[in-house]
DOLO-611840 format. One line per 8 residues: for each residue z, y negated, x negated of N, C-alpha, C. Coordinates in nm, 4 decimals. Example, Ala and Ser with C-alpha at 12.3 -4.5 7.8 and 13.67 -1.06 7.14 Angstrom:
BEGIN
0.7800 0.5690 -1.3190 0.7800 0.4500 -1.2300 0.7800 0.3300 -1.3200 ~ 0.7080 0.2250 -1.2850 0.7140 0.1060 -1.3670 0.7870 -0.0030 -1.2900;
***
This chain:
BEGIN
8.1063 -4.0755 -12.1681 8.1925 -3.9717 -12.1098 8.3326 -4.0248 -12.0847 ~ 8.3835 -4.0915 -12.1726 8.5119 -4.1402 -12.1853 8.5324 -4.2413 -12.0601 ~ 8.4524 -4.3660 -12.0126 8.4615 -4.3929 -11.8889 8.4620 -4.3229 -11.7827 ~ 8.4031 -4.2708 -11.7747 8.3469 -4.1249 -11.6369 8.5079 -4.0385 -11.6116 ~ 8.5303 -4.0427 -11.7369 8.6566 -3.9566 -11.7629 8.7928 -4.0276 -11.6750 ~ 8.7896 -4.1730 -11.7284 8.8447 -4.2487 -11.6510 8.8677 -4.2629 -11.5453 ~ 8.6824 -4.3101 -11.5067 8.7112 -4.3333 -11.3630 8.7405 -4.2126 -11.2737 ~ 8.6999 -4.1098 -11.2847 8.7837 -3.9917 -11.2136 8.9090 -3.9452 -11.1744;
8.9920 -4.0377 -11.3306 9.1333 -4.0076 -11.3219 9.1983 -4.0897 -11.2166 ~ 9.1072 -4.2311 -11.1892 9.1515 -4.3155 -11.1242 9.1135 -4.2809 -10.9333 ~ 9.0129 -4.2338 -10.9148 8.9423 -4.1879 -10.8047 9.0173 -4.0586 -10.7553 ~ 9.0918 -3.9691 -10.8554 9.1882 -3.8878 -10.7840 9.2763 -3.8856 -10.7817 ~ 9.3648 -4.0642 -10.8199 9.5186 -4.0186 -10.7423 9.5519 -4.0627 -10.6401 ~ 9.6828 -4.0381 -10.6045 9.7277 -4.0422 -10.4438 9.6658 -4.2216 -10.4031 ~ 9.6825 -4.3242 -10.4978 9.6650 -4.4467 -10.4450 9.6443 -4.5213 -10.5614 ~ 9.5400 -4.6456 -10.5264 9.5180 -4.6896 -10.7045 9.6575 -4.7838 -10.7518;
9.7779 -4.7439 -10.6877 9.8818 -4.8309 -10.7423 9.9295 -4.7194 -10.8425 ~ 9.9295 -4.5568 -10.7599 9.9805 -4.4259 -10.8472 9.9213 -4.4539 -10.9870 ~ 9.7987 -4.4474 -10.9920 9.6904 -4.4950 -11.1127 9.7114 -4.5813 -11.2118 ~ 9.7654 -4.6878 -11.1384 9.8458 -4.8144 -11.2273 9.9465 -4.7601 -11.3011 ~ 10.0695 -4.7067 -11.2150 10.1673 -4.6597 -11.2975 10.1561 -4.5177 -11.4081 ~ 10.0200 -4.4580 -11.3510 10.0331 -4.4099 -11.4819 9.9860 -4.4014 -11.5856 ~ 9.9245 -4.5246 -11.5756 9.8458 -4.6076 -11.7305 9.9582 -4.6542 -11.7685 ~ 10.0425 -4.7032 -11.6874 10.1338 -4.8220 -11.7722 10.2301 -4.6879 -11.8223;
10.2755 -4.5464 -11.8205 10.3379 -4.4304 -11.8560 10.2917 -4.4305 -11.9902 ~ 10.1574 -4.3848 -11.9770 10.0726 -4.3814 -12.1226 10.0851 -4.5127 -12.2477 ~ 10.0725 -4.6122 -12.1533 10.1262 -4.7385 -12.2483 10.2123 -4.7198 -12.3114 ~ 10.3475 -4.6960 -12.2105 10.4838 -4.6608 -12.2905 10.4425 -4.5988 -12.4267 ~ 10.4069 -4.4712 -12.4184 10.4176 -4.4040 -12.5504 10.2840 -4.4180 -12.6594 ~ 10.1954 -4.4950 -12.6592 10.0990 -4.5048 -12.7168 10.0080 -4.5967 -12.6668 ~ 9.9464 -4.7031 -12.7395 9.8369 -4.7824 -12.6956 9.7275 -4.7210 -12.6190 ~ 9.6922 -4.7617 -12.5657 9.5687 -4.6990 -12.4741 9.4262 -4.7433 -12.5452;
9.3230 -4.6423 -12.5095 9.2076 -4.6854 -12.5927 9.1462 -4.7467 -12.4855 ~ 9.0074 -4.7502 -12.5412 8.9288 -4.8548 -12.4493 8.8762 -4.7860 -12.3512 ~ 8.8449 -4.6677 -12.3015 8.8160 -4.5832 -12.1637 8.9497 -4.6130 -12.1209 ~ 9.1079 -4.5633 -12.1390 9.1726 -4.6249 -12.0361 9.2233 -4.7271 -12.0004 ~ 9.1963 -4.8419 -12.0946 9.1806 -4.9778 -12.0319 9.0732 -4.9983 -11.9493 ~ 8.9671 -4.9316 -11.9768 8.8328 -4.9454 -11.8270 8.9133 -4.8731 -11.6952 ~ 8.9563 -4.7570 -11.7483 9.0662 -4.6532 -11.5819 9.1513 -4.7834 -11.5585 ~ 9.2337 -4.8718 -11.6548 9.3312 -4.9022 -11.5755 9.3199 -5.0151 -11.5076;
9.1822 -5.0875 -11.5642 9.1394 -5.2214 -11.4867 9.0315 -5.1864 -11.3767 ~ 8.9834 -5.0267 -11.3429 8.9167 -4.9760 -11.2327 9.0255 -4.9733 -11.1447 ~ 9.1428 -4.9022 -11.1370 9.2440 -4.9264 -11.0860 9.3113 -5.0648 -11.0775 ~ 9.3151 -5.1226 -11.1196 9.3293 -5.2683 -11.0979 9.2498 -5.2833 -10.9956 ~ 9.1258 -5.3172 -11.0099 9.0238 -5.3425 -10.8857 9.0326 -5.2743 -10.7372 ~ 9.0510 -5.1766 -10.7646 9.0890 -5.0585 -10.6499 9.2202 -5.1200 -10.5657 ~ 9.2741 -5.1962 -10.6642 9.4571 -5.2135 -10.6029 9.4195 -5.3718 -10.5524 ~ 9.2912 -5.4173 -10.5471 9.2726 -5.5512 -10.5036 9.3381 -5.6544 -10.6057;
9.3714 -5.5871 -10.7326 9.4017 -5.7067 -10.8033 9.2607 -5.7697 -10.9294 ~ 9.1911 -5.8616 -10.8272 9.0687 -5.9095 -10.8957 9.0683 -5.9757 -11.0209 ~ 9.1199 -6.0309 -11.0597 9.1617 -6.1175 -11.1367 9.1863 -6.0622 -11.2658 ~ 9.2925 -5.9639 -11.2723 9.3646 -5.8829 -11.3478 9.2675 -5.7720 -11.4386 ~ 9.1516 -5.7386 -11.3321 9.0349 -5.6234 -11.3514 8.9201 -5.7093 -11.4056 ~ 8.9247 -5.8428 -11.3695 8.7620 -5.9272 -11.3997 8.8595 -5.9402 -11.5877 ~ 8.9965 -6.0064 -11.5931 9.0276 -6.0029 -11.7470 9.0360 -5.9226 -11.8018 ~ 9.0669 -5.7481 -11.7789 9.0582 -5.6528 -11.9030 8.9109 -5.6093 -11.9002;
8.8460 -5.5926 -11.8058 8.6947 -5.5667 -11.8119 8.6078 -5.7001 -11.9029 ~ 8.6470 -5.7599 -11.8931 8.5834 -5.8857 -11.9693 8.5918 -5.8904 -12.1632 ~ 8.7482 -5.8585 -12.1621 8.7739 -5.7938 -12.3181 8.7265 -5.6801 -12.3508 ~ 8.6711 -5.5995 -12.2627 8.6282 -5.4542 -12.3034 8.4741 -5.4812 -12.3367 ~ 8.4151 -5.5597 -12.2632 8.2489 -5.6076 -12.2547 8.2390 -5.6568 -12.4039 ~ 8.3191 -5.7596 -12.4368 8.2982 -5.8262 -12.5550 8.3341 -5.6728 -12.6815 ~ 8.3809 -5.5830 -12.6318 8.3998 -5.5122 -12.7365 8.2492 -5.4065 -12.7297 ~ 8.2092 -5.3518 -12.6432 8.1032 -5.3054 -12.6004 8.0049 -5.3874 -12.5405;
7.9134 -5.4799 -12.5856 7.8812 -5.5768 -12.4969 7.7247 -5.4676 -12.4665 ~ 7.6867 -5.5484 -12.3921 7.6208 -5.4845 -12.2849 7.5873 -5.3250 -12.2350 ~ 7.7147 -5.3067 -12.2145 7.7674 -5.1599 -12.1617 7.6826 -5.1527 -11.9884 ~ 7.6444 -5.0975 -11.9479 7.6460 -5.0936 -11.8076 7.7857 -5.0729 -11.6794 ~ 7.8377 -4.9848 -11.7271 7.9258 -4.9583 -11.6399 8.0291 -5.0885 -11.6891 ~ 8.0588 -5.1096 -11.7783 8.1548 -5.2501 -11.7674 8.0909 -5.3620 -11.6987 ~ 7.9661 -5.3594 -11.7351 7.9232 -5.4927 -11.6630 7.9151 -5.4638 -11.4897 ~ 7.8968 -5.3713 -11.4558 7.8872 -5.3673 -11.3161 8.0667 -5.3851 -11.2650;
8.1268 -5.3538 -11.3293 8.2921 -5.3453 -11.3245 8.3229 -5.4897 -11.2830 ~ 8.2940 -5.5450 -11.4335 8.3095 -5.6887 -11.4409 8.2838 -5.7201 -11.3013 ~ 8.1542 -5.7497 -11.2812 8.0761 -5.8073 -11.1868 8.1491 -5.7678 -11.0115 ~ 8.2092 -5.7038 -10.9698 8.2607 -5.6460 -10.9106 8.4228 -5.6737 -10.8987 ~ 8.4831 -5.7205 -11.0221 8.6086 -5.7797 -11.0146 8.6091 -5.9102 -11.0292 ~ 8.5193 -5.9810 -11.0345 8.4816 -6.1194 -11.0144 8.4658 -6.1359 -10.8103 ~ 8.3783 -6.0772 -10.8119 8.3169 -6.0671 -10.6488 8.4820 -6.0566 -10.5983 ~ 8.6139 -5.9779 -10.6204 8.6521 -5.9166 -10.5547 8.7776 -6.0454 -10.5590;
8.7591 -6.0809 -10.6929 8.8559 -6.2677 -10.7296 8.8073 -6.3778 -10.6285 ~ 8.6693 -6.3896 -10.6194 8.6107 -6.4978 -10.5096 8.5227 -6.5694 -10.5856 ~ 8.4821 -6.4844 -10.7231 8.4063 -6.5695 -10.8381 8.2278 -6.5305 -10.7926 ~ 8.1690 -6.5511 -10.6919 8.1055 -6.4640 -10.6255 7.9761 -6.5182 -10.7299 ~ 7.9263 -6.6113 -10.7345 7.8306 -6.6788 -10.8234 7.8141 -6.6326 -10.9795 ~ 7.9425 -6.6322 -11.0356 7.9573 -6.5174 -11.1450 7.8839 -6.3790 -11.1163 ~ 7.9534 -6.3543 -11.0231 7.9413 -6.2415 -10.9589 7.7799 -6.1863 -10.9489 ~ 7.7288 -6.2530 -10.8651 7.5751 -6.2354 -10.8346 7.4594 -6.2560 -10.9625;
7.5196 -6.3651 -11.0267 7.4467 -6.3940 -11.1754 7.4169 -6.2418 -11.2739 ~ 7.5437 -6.2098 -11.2590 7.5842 -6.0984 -11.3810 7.5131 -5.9425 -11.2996 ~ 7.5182 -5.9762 -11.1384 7.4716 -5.8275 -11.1220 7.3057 -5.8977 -11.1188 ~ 7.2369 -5.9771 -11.0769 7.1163 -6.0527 -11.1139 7.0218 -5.9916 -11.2096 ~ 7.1448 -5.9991 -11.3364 7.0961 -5.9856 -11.4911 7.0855 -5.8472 -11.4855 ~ 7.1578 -5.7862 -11.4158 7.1262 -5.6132 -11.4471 7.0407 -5.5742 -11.4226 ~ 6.9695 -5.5734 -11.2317 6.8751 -5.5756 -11.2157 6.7500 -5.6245 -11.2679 ~ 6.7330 -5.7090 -11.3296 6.6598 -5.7566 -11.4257 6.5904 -5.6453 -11.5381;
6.7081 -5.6214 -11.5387 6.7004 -5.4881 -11.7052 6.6600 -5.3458 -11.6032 ~ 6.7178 -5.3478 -11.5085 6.7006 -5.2033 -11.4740 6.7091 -5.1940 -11.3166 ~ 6.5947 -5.2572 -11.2441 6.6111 -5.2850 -11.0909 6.5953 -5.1977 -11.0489 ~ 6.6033 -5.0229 -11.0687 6.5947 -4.9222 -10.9896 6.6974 -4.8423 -11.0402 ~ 6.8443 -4.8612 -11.0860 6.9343 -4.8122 -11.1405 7.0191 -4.8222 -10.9935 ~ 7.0808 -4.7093 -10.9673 7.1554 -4.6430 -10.8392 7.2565 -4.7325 -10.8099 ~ 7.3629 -4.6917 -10.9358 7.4508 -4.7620 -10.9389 7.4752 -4.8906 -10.9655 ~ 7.3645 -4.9905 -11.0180 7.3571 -5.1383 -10.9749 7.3149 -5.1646 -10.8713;
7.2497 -5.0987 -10.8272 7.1750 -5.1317 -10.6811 7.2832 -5.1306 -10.5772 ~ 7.3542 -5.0168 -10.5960 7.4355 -4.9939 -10.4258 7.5498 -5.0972 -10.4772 ~ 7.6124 -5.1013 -10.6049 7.7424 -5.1158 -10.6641 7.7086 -5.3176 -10.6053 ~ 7.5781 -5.3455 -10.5627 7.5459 -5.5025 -10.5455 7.5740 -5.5181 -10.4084 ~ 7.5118 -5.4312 -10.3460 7.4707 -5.4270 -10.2462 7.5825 -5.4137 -10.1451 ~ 7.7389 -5.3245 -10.2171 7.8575 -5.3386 -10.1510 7.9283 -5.4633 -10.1644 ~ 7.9286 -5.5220 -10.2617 7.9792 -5.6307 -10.2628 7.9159 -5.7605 -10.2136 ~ 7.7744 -5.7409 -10.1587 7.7374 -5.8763 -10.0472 7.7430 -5.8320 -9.9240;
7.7522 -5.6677 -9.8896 7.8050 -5.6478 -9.7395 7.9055 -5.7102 -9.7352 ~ 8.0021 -5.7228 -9.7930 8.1395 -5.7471 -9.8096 8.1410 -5.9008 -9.8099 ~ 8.0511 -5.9273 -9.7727 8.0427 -6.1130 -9.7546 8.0317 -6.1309 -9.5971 ~ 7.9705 -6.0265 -9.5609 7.9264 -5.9856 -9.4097 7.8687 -6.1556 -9.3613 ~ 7.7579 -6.1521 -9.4175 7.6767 -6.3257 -9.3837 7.5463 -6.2623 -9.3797 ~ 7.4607 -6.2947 -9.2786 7.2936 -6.2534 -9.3037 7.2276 -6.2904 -9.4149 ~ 7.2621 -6.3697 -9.5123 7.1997 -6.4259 -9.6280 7.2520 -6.3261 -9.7269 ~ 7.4094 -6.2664 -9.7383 7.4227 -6.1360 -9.7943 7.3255 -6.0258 -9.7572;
7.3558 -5.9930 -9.6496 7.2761 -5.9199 -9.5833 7.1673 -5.8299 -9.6608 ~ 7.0926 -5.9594 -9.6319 6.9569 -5.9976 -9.5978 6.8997 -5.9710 -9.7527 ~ 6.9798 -6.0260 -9.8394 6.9971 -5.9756 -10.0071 6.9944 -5.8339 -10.0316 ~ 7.0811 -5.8203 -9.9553 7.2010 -5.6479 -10.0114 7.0380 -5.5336 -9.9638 ~ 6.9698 -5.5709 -9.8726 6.8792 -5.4940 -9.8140 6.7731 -5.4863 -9.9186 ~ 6.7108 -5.5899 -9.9632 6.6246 -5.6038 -10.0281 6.6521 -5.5562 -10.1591 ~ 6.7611 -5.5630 -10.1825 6.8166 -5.5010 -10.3239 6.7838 -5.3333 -10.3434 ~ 6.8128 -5.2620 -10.2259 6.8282 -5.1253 -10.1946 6.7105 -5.1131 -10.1700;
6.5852 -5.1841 -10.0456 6.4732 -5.1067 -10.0410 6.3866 -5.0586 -10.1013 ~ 6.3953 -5.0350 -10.2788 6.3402 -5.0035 -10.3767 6.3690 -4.8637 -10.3485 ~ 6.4887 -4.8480 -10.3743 6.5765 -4.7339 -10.3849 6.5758 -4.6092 -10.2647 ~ 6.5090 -4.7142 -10.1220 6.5020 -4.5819 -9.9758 6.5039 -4.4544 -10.0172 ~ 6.3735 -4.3782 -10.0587 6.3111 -4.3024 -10.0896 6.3844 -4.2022 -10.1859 ~ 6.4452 -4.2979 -10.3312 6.4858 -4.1983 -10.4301 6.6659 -4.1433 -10.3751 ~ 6.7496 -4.2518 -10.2562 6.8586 -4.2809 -10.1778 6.8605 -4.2134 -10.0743 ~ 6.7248 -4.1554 -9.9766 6.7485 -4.0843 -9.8820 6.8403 -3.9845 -9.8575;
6.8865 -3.9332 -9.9219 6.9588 -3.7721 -9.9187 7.1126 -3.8475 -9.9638 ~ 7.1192 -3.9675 -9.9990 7.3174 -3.9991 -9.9730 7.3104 -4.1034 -9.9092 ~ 7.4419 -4.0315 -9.8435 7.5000 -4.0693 -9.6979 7.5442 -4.2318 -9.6881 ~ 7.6257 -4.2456 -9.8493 7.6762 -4.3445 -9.8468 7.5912 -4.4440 -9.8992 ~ 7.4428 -4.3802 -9.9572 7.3694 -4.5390 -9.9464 7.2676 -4.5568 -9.8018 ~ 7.2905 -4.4531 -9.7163 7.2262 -4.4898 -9.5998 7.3176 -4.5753 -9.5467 ~ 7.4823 -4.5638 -9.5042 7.5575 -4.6784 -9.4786 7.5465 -4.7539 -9.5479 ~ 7.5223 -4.8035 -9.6663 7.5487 -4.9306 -9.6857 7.4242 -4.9886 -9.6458;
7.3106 -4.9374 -9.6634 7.1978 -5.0201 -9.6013 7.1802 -4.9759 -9.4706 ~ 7.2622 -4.9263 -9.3878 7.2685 -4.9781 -9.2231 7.3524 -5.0591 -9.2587 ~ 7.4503 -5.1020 -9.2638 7.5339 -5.2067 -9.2642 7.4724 -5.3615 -9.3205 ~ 7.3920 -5.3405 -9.4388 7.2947 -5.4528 -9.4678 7.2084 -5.4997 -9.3831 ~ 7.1555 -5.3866 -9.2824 7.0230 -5.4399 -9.2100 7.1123 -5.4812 -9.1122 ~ 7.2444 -5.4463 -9.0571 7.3065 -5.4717 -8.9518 7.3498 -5.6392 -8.9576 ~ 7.3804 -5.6482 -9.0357 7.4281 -5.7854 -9.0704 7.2985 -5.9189 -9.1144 ~ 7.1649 -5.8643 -9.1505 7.0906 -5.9429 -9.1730 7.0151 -5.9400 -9.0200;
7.0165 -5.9020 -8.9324 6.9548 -5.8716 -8.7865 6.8268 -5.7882 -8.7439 ~ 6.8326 -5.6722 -8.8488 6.7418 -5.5816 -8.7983 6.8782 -5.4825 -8.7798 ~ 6.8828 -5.5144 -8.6059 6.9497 -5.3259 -8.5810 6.8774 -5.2400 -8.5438 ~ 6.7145 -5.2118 -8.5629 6.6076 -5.0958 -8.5325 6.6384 -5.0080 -8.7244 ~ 6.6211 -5.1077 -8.7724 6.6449 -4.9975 -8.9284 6.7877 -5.0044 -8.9704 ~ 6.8894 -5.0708 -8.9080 7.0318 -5.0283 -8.9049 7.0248 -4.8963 -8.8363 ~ 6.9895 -4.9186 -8.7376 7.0329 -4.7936 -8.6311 6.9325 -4.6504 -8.7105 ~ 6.8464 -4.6804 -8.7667 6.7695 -4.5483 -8.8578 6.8731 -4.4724 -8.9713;
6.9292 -4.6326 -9.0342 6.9801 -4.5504 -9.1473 7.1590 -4.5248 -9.0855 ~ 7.1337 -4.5668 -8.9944 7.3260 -4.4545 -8.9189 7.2868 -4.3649 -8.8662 ~ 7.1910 -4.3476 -8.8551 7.1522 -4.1843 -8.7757 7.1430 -4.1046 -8.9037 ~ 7.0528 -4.1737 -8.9879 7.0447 -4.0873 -9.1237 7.1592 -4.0052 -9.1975 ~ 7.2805 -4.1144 -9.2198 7.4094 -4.1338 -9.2774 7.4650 -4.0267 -9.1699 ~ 7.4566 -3.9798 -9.0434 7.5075 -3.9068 -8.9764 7.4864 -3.7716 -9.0140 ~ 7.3316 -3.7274 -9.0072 7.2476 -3.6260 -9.0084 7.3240 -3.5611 -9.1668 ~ 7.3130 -3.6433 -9.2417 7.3598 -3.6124 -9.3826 7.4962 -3.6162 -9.4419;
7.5836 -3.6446 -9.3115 7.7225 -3.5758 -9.3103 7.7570 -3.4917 -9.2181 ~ 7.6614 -3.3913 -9.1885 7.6580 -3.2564 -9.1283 7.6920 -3.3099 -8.9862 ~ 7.6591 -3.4204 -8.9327 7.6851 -3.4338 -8.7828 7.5271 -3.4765 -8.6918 ~ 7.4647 -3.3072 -8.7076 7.3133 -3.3296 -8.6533 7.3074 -3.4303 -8.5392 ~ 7.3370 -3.3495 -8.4293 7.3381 -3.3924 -8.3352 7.4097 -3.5323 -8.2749 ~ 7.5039 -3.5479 -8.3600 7.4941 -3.7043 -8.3291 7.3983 -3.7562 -8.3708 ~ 7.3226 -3.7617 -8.4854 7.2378 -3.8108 -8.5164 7.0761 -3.8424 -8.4550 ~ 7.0602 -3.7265 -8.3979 6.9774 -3.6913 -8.2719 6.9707 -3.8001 -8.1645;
7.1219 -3.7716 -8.1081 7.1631 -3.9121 -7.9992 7.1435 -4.0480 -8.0356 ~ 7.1457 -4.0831 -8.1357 7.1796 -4.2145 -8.1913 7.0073 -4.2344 -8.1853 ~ 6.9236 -4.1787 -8.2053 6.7753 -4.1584 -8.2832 6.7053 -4.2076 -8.1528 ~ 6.7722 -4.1128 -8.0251 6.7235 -4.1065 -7.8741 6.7250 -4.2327 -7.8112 ~ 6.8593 -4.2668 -7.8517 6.8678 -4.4007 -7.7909 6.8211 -4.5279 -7.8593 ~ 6.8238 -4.4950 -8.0046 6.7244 -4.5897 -8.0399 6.5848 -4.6141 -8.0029 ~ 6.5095 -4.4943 -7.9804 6.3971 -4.4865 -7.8800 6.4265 -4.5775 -7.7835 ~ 6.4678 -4.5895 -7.6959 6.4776 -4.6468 -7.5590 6.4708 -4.7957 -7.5939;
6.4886 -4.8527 -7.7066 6.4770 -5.0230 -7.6992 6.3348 -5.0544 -7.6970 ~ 6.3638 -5.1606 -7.6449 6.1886 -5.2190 -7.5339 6.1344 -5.3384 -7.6556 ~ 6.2037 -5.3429 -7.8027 6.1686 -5.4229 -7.9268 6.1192 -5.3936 -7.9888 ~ 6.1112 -5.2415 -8.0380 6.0161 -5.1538 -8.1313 5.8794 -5.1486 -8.1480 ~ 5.8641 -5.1546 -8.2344 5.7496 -5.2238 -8.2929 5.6565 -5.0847 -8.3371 ~ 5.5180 -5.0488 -8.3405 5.4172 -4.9310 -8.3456 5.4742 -4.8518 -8.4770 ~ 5.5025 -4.9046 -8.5421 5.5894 -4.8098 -8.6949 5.7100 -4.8134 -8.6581 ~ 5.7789 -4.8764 -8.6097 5.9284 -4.8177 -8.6132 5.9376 -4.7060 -8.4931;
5.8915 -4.7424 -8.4305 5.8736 -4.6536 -8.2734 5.8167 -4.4806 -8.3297 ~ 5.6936 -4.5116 -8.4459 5.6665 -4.3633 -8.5262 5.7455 -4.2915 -8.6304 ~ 5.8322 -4.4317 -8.6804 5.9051 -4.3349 -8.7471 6.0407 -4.2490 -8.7213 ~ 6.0939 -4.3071 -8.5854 6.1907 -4.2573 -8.5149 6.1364 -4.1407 -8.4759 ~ 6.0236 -4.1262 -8.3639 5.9691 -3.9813 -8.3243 5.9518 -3.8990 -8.4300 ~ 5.9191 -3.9429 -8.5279 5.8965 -3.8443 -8.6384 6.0487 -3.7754 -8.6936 ~ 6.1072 -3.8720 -8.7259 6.2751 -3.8201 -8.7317 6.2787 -3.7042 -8.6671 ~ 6.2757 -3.7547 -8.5217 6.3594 -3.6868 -8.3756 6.3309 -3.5495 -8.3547;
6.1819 -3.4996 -8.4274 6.0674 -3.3962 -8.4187 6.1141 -3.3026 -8.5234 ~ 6.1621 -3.3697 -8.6442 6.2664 -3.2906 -8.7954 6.3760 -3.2410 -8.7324 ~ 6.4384 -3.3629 -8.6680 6.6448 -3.2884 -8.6447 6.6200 -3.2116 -8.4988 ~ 6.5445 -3.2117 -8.4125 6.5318 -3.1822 -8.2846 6.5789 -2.9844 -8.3434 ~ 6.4810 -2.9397 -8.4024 6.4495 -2.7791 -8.4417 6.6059 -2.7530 -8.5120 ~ 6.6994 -2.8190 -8.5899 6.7649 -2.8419 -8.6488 6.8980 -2.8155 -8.5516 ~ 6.9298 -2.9128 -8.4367 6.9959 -2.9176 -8.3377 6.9940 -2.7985 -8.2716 ~ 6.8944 -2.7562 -8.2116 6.8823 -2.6686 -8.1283 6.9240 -2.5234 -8.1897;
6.8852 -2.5032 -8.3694 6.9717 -2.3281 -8.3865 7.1148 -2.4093 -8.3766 ~ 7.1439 -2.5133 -8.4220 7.2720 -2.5144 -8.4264 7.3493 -2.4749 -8.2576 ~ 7.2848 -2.5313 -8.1850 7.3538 -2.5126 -8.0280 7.2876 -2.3482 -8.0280 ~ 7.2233 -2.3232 -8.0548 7.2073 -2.1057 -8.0525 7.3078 -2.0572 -8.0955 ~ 7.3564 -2.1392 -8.1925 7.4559 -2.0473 -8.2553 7.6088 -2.0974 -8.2298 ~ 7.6455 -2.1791 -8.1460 7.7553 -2.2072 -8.0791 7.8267 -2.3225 -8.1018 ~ 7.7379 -2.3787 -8.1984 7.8093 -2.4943 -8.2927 7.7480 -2.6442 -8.2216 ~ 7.8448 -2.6749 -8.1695 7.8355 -2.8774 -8.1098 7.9382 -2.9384 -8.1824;
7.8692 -3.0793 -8.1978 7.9808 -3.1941 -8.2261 8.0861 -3.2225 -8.1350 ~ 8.2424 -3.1746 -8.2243 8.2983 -3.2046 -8.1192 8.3327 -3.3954 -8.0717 ~ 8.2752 -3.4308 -8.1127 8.2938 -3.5918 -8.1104 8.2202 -3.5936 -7.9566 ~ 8.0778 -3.5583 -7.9533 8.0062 -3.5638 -7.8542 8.0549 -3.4777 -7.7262 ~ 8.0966 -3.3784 -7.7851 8.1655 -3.3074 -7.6589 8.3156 -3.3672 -7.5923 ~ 8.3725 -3.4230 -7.6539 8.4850 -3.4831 -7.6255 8.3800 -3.5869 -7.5174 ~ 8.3062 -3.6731 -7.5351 8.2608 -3.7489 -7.4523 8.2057 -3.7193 -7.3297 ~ 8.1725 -3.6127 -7.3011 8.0704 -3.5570 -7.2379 8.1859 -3.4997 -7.1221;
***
C-alpha cells in the first residue's frame, strides 16, 4: 500500500520536479521512510534523472529484496541511465517468475519501444502477446503494442491495435475509419483480412446510434 501510496503522490503533481521538491520539504523535517524514498526516486525517474532513481531504488531492493514494484523501478531507471543490458536482464528475471504479470509486461515493453529498433520492437511485441486477450479493454496497452508492431514491421496488427486504442478512448468512429482503411491494403493475409471485418461488423452498430443521436468525432469532421 505504502508504494501505491507513493506513487500516486508522485503521478498527481503539477510536474515530477513539483514531486521532487516536496520530498526534499518532508526531508527537511523528518527522515523519510522507505515508500517515500520509492515516491521520491519514482519522481526522480519521471524528472529523467536515471541515475539518481536506478541508486535509491537499488538501496531500497537490498532492503526489500525481491519486491516487484522496486524491481520493475529499478529496471526502468537503469533503461532510462543507458544501462539497457542491466536493464533487460533484471526485467528478463521477472518475467521468468511471473510472465503474465501486467505490469512487467507493459512496464518492458515501454522501455524497448523507447529504443524504437525492430529488434526492440520485435521483443516488446512478443513480450505483450501473452497478455492480448487479458489487455484488450486498455487503451494504453493497445498503444504500446501498436507502437511495438509498428516498429518491428507489422503495420496490419499496428494498425489493429490503433484502431483498438481509439475505439477504447471513446473515439468510435475514428476507429471505424482507421479499420476501413486498413481493409483496403492489397497485403492482408486470410486472418488478418477476418479479423478486421469482424471488428468493423462490432463498431459499425456502435457508430451508427452514435451518428442517430448527433454525436461525430469532431477530429473527423474538422477533416471532412
Amino acid at each position: 500500500f505504502g508504494w501505491a501510496r507513493e506513487r500516486l503522490r508522485v503521478l498527481s503533481a503539477n510536474t515530477p520536479e513539483a514531486a521532487i521538491r516536496e520530498y526534499e520539504r518532508i526531508a527537511a523535517a523528518r527522515e523519510l521512510d522507505d515508500a517515500q524514498r520509492y515516491g521520491l526516486a519514482i519522481a526522480q525517474l519521471r524528472a529523467s534523472r536515471g541515475e539518481q532513481a536506478a541508486a535509491s531504488l537499488a538501496a531500497l531492493l537490498e532492503r526489500h529484496p525481491g519486491d516487484v514494484w522496486l524491481t520493475i523501478g529499478l529496471a526502468e531507471a537503469e533503461a532510462h541511465a543507458g544501462r539497457h543490458a542491466s536493464a533487460d536482464r533484471r526485467f528478463e528475471a521477472l518475467l521468468e517468475r511471473m510472465p503474465r504479470h501486467p505490469a512487467v509486461a507493459l512496464s518492458y515493453a515501454d522501455v524497448l519501444v523507447a529504443r524504437n529498433t525492430p529488434e526492440a520492437g520485435a521483443r516488446a511485441r512478443d513480450v505483450l502477446r501473452p497478455l492480448l486477450s487479458a489487455g484488450s479493454g486498455d487503451p494504453a496497452f493497445q498503444r504500446t503494442f501498436a507502437r511495438a508492431s509498428e516498429i518491428a514491421g507489422d503495420p496490419v496488427r499496428a494498425g489493429e491495435a490503433w484502431a483498438e486504442a481509439a475505439f477504447l478512448s471513446g473515439r468510435e468512429e475514428q476507429a471505424l475509419v482507421q479499420l476501413n482503411t486498413l481493409k483496403k491494403r492489397d497485403d492482408l493475409d486470410y486472418y488478418a483480412r477476418a479479423r478486421i471485418d469482424a471488428r468493423i461488423s462490432q463498431i459499425t452498430p456502435v457508430v451508427l446510434e452514435l451518428r442517430r443521436q448527433g454525436i461525430r468525432d469532431p477530429d473527423l469532421n474538422r477533416r471532412l
